[in-house]
PDB file of N, CA, C and O in Angstrom:
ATOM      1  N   UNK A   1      81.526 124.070  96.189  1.00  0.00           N
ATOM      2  CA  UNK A   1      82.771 123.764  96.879  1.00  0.00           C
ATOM      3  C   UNK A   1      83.879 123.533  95.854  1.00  0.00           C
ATOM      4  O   UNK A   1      83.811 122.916  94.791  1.00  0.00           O
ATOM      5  N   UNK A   2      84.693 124.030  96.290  1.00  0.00           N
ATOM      6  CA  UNK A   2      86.010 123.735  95.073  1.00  0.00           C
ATOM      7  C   UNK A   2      87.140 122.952  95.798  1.00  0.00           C
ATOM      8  O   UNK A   2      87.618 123.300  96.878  1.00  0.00           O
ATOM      9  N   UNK A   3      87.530 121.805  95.057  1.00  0.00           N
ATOM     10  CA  UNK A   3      88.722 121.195  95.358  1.00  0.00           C
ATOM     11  C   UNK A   3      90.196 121.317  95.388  1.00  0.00           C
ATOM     12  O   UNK A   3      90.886 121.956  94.593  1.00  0.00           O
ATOM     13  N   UNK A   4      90.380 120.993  95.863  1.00  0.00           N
ATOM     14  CA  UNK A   4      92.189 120.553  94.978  1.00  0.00           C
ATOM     15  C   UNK A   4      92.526 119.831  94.099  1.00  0.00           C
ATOM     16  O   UNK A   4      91.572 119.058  94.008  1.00  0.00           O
ATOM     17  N   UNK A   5      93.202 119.564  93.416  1.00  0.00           N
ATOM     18  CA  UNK A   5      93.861 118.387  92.715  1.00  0.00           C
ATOM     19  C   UNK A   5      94.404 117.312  93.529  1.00  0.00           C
ATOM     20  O   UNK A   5      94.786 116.276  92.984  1.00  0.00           O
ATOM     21  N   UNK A   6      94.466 117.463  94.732  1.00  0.00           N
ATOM     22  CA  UNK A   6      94.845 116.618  95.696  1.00  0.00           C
ATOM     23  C   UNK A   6      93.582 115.654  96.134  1.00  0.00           C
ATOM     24  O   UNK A   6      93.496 114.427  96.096  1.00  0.00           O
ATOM     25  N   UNK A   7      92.711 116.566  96.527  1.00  0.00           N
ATOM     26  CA  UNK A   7      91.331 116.377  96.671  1.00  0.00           C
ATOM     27  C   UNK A   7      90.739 115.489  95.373  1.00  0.00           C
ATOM     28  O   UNK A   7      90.505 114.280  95.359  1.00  0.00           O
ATOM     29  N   UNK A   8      90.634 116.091  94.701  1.00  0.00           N
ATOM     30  CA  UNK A   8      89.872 115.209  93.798  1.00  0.00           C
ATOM     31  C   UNK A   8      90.576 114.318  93.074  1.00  0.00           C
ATOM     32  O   UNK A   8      90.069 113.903  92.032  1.00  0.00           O
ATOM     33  N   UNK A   9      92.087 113.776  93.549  1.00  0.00           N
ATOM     34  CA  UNK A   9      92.620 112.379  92.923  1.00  0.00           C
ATOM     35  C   UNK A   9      91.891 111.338  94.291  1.00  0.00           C
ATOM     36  O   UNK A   9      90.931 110.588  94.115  1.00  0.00           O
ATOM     37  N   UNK A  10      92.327 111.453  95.091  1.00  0.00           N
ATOM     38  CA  UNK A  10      91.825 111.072  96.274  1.00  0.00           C
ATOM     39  C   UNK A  10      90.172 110.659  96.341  1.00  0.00           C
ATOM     40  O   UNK A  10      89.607 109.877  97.105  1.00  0.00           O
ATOM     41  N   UNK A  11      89.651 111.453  95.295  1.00  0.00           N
ATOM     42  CA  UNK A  11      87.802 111.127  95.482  1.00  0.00           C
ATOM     43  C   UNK A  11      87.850 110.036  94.038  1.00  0.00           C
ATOM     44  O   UNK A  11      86.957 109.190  93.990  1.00  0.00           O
ATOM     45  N   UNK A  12      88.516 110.056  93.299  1.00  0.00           N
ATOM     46  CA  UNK A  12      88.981 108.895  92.602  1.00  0.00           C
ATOM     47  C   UNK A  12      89.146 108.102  92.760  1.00  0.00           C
ATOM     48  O   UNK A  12      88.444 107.156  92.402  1.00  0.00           O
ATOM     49  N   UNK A  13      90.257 108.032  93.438  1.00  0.00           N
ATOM     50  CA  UNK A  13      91.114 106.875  93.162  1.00  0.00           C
ATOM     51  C   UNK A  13      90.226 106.185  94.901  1.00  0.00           C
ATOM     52  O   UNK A  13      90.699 105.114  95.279  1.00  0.00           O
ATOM     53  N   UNK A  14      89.222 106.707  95.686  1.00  0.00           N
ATOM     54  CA  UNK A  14      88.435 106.111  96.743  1.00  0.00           C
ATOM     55  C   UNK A  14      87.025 105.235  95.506  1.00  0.00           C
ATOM     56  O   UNK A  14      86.630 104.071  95.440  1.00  0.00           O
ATOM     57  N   UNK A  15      86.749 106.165  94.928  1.00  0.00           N
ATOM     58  CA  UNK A  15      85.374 106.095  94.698  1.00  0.00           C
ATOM     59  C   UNK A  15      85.723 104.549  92.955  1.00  0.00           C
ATOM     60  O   UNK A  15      84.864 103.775  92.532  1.00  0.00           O
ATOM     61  N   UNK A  16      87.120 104.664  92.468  1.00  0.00           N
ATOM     62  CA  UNK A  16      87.434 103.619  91.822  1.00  0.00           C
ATOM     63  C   UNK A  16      88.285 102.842  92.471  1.00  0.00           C
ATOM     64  O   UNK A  16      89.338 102.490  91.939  1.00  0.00           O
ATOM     65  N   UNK A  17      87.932 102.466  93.730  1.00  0.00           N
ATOM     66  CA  UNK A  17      89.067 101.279  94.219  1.00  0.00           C
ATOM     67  C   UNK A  17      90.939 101.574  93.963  1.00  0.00           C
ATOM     68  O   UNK A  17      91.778 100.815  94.448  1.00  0.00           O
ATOM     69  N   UNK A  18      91.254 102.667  93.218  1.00  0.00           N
ATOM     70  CA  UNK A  18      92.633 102.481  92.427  1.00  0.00           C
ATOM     71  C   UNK A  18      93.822 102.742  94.419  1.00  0.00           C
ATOM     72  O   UNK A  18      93.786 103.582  95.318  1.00  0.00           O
ATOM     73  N   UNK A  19      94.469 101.745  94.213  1.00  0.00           N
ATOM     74  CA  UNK A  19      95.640 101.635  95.297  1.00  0.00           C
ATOM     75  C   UNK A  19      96.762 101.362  94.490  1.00  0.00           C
ATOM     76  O   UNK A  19      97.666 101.703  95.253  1.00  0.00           O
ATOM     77  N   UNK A  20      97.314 100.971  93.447  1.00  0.00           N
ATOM     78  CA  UNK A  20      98.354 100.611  92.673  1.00  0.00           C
ATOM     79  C   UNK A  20      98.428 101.349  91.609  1.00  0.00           C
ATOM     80  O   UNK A  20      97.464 101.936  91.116  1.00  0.00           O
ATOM     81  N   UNK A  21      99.548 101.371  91.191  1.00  0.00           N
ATOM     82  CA  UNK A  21     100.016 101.924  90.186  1.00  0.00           C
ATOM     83  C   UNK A  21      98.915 100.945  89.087  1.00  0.00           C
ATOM     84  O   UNK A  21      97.922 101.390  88.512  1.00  0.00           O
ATOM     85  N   UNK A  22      99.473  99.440  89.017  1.00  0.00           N
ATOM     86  CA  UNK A  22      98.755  98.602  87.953  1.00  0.00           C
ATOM     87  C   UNK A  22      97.207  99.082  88.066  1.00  0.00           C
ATOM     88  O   UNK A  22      96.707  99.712  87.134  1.00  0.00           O
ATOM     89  N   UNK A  23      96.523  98.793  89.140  1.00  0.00           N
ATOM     90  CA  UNK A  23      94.957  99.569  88.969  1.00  0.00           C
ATOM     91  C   UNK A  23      94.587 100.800  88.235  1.00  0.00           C
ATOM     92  O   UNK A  23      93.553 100.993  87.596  1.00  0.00           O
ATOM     93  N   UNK A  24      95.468 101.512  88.399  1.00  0.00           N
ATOM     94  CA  UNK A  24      95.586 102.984  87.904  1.00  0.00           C
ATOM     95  C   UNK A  24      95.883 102.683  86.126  1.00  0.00           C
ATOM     96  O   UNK A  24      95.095 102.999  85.234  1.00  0.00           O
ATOM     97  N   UNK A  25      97.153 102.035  85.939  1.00  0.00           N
ATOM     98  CA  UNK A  25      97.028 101.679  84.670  1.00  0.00           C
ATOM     99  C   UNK A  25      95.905 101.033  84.030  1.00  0.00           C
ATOM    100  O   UNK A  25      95.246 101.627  83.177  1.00  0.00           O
ATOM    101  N   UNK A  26      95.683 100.015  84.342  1.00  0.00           N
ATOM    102  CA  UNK A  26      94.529  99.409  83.986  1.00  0.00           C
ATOM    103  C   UNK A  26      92.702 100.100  83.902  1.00  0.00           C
ATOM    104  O   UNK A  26      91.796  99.728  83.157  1.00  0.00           O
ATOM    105  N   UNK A  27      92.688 101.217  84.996  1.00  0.00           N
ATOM    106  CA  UNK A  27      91.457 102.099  84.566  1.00  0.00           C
ATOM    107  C   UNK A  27      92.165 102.983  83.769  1.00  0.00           C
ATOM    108  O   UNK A  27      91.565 103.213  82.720  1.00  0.00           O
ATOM    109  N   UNK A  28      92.905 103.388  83.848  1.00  0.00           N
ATOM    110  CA  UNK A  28      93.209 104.233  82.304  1.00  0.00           C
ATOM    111  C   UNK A  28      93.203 103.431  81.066  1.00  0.00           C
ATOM    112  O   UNK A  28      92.620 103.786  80.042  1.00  0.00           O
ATOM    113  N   UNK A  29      93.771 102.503  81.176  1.00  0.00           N
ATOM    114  CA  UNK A  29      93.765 101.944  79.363  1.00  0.00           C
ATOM    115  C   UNK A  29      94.802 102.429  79.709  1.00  0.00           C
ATOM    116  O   UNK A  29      94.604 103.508  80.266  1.00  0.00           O
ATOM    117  N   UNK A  30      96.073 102.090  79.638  1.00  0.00           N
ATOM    118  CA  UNK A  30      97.741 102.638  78.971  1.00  0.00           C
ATOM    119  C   UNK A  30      97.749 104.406  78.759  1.00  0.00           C
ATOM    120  O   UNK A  30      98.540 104.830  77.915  1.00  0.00           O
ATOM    121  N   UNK A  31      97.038 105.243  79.379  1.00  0.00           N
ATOM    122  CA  UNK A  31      97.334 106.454  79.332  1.00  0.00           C
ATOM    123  C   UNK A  31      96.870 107.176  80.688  1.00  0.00           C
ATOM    124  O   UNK A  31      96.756 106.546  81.740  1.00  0.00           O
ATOM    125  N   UNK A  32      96.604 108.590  80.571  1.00  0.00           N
ATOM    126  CA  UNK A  32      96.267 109.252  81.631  1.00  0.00           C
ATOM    127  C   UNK A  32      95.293 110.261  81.219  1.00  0.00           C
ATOM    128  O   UNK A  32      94.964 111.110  82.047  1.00  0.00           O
ATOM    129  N   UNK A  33      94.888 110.272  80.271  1.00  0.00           N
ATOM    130  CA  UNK A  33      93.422 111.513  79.636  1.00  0.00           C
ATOM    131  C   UNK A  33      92.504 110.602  80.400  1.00  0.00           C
ATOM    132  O   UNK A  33      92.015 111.566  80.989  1.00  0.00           O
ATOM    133  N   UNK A  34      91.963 109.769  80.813  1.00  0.00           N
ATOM    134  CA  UNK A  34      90.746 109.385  81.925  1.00  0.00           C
ATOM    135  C   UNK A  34      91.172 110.361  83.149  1.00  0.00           C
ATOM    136  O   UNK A  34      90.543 111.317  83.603  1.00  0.00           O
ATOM    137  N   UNK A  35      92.393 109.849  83.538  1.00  0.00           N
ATOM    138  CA  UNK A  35      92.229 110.697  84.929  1.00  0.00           C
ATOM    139  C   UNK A  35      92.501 111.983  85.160  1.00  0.00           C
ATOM    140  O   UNK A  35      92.008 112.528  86.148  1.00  0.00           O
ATOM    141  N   UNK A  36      93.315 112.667  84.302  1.00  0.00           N
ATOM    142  CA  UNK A  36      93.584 114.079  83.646  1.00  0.00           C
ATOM    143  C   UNK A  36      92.061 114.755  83.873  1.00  0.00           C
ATOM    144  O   UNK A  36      91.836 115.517  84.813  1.00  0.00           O
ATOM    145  N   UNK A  37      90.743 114.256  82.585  1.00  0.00           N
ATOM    146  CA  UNK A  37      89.652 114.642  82.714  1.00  0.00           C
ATOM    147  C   UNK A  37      89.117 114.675  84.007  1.00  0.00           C
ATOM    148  O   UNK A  37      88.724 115.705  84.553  1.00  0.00           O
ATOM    149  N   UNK A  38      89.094 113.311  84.610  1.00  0.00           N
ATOM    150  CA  UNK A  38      88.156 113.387  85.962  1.00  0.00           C
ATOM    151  C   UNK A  38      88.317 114.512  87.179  1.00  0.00           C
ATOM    152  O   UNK A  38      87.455 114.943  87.944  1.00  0.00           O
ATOM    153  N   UNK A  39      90.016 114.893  87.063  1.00  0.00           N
ATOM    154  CA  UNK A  39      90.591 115.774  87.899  1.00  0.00           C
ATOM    155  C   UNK A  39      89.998 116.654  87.669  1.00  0.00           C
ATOM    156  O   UNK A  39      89.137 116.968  88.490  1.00  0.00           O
ATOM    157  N   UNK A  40      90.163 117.445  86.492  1.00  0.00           N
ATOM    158  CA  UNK A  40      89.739 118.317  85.863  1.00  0.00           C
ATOM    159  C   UNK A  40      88.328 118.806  85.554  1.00  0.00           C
ATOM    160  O   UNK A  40      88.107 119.831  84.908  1.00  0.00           O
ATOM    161  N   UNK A  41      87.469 118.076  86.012  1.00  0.00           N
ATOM    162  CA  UNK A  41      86.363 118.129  86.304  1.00  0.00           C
ATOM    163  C   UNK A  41      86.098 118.440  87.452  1.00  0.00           C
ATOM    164  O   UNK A  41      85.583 119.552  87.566  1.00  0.00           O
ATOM    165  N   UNK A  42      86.334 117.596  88.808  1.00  0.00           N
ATOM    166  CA  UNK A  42      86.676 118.359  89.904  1.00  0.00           C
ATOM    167  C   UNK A  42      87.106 119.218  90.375  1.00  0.00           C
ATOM    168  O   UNK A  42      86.334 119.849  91.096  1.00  0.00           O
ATOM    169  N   UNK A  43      88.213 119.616  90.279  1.00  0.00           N
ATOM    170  CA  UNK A  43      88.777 121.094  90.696  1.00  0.00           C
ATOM    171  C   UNK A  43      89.394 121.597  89.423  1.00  0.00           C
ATOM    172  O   UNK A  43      90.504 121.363  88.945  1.00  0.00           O
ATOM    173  N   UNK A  44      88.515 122.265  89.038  1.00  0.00           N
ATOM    174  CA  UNK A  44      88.586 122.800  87.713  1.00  0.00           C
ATOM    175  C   UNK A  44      89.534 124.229  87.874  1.00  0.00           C
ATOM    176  O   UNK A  44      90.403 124.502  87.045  1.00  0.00           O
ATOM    177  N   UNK A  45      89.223 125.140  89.124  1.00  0.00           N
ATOM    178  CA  UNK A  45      89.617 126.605  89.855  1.00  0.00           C
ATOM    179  C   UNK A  45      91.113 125.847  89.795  1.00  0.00           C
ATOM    180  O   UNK A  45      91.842 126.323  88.925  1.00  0.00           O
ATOM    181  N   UNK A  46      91.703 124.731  90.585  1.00  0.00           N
ATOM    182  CA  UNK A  46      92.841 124.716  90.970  1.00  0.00           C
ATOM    183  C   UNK A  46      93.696 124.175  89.448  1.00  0.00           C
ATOM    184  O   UNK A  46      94.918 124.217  89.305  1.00  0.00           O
ATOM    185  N   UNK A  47      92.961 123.806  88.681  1.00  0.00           N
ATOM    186  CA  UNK A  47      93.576 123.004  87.283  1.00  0.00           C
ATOM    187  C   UNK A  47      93.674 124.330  86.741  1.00  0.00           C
ATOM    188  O   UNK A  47      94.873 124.608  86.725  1.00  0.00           O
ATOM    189  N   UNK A  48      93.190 125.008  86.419  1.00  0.00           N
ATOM    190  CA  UNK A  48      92.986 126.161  85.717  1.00  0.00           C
ATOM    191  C   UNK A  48      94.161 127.318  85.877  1.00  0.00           C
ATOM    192  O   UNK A  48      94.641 128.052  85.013  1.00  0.00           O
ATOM    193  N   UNK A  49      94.536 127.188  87.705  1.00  0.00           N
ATOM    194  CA  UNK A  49      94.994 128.336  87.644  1.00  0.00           C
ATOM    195  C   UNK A  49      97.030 127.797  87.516  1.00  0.00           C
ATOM    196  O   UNK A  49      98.039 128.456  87.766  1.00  0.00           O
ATOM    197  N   UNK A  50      96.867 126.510  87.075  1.00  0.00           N
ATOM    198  CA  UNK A  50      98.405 125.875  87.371  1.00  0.00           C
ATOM    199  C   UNK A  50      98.769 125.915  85.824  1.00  0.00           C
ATOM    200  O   UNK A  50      97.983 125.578  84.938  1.00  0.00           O
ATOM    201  N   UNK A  51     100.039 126.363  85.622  1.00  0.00           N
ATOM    202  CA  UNK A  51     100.630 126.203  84.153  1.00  0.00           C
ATOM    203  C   UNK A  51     100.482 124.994  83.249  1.00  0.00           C
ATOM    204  O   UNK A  51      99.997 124.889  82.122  1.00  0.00           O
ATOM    205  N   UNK A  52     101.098 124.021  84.150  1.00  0.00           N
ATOM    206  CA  UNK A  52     101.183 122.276  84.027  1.00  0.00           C
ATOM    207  C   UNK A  52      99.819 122.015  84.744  1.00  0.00           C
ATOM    208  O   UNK A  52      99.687 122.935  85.552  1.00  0.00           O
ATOM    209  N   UNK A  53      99.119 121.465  84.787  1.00  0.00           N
ATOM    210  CA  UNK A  53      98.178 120.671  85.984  1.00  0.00           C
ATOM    211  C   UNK A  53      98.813 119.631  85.502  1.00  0.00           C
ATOM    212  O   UNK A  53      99.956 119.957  85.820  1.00  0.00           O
ATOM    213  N   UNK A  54      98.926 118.604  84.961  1.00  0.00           N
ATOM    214  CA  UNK A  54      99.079 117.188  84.539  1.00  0.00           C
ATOM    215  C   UNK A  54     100.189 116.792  85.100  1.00  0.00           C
ATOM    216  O   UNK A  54     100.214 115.690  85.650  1.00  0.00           O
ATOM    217  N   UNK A  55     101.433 117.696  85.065  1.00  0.00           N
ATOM    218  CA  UNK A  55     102.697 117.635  86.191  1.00  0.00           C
ATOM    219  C   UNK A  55     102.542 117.584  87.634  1.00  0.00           C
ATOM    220  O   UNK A  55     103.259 116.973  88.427  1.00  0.00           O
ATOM    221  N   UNK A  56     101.471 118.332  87.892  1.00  0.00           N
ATOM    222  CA  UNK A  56     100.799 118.542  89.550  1.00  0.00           C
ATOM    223  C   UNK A  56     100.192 116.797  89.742  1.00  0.00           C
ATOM    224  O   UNK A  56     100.671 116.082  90.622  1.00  0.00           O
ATOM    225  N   UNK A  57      99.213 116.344  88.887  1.00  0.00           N
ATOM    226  CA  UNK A  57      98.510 115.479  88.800  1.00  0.00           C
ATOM    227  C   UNK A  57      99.345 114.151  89.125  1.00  0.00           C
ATOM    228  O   UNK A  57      99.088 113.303  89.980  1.00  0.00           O
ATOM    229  N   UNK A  58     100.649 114.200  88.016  1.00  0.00           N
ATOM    230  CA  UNK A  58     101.813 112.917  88.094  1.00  0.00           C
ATOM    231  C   UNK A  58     102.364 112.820  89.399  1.00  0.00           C
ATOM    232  O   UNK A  58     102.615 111.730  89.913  1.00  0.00           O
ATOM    233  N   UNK A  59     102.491 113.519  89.758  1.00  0.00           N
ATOM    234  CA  UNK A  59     103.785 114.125  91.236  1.00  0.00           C
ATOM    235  C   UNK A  59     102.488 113.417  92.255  1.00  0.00           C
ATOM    236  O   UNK A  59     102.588 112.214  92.496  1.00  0.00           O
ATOM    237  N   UNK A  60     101.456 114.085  92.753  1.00  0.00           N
ATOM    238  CA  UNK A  60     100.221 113.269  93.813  1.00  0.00           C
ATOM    239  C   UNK A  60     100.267 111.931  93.178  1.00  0.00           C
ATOM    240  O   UNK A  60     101.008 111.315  93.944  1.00  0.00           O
ATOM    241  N   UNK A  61      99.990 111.281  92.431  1.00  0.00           N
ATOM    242  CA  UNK A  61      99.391 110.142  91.909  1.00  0.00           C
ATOM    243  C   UNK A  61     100.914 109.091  92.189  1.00  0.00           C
ATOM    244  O   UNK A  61     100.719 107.941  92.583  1.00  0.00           O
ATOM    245  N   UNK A  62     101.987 109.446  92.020  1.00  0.00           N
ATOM    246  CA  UNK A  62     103.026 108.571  92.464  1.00  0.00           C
ATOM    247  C   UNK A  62     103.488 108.488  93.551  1.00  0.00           C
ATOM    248  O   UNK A  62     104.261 107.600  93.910  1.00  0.00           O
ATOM    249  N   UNK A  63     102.934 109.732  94.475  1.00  0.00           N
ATOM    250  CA  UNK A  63     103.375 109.794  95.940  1.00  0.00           C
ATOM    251  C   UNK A  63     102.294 108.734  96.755  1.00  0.00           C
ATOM    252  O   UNK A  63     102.655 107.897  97.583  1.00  0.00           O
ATOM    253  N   UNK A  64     100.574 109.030  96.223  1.00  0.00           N
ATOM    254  CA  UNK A  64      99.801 108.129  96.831  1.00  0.00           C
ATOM    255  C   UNK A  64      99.587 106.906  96.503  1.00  0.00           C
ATOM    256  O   UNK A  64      98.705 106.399  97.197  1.00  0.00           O
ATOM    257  N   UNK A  65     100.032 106.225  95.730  1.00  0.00           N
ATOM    258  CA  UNK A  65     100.119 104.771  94.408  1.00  0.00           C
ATOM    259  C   UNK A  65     100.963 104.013  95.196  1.00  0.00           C
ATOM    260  O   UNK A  65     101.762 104.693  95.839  1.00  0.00           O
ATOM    261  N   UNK A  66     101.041 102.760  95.354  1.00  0.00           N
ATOM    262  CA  UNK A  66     101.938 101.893  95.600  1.00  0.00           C
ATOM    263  C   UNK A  66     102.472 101.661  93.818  1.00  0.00           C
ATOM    264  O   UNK A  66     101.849 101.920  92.788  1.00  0.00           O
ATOM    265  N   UNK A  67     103.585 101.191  93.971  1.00  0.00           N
ATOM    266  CA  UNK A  67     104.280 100.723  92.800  1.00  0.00           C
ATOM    267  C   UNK A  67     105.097 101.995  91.928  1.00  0.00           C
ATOM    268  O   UNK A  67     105.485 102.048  90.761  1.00  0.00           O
ATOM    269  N   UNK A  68     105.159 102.951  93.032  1.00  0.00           N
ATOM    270  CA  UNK A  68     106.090 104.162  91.800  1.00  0.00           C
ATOM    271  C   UNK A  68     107.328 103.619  92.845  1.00  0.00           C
ATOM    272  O   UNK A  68     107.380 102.869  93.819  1.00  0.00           O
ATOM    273  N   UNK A  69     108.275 104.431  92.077  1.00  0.00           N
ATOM    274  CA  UNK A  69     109.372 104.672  92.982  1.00  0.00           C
ATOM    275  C   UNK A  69     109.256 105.701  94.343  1.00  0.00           C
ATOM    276  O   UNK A  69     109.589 105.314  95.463  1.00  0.00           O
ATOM    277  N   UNK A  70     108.720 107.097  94.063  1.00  0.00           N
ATOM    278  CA  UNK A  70     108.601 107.583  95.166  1.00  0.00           C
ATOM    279  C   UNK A  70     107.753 107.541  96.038  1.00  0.00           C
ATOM    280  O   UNK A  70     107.857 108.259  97.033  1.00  0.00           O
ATOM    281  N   UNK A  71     106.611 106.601  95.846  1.00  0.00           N
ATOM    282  CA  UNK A  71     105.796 105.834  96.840  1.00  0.00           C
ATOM    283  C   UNK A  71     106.057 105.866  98.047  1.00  0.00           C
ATOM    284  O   UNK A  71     106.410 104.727  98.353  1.00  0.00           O
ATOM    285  N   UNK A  72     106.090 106.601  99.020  1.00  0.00           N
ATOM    286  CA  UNK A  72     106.637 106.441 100.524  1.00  0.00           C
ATOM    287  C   UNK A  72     106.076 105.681 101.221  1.00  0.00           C
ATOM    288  O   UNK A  72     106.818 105.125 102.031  1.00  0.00           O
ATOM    289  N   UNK A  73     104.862 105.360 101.262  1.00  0.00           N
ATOM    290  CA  UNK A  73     103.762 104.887 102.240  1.00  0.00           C
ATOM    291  C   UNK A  73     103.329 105.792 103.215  1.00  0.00           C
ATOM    292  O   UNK A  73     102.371 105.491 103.927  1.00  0.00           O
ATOM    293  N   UNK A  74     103.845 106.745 103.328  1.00  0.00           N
ATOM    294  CA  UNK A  74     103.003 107.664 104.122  1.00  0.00           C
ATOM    295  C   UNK A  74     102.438 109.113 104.244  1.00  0.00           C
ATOM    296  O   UNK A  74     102.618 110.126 104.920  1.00  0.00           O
ATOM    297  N   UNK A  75     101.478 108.556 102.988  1.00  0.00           N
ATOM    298  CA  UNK A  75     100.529 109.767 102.413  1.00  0.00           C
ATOM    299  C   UNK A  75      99.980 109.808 102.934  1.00  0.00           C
ATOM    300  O   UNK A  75      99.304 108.800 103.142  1.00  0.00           O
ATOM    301  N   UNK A  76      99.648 111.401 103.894  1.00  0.00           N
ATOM    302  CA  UNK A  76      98.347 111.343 104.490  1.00  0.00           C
ATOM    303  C   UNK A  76      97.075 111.665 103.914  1.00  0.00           C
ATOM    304  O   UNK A  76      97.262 112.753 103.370  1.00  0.00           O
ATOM    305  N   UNK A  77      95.780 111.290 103.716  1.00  0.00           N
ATOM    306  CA  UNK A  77      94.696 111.848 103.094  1.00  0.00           C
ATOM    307  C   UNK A  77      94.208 113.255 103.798  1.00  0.00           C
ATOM    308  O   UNK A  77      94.459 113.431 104.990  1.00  0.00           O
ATOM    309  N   UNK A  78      93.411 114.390 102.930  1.00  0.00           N
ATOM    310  CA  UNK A  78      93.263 115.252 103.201  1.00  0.00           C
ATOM    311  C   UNK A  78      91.502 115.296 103.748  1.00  0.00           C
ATOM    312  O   UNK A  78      90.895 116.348 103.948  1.00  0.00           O
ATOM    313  N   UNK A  79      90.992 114.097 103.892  1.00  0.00           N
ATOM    314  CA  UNK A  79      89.600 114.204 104.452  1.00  0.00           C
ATOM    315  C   UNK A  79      89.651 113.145 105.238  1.00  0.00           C
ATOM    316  O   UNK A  79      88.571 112.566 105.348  1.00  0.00           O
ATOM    317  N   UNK A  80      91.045 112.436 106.156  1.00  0.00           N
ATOM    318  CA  UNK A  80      90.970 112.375 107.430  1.00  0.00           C
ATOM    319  C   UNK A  80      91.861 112.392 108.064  1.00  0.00           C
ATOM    320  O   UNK A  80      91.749 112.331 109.288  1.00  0.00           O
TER     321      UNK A  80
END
């Protein structure tokens, strides 16, 4: 089965508790090569075929995060 990048921040950030921006910081350590990799491990087809993935990666991760600015609150998840 192949993911999205959507998909597999989402099996993350479920399967590590992450809801905040600070959570998110804090399992990274002050960077983003943890979650860069994990993505990237998951949907490797959809990382692969994007110029940027890591730009794709920033853009989901601040829309579904509490604590960015563009945080809306109403992200819908793609597995319900």
């Amino acid at each position: 089965m192949c993911l999205s990048i959507r998909q597999a921040l989402e099996i993350v950030f479920e399967v590590e508790n992450i809801k905040t921006r600070d959570e998110l910081v804090q399992w990274c350590h002050y960077g983003r090569t943890r979650l860069y990799s994990e993505v990237r491990t998951l949907a490797s087809e959809d990382w692969n075929r994007l110029a940027t993935p890591e730009s794709s990666v920033r853009v989901l991760y601040e829309h579904i995060l509490s604590g960015y600015k563009c945080h809306t609150g109403e992200y819908k998840s793609v597995f319900k």
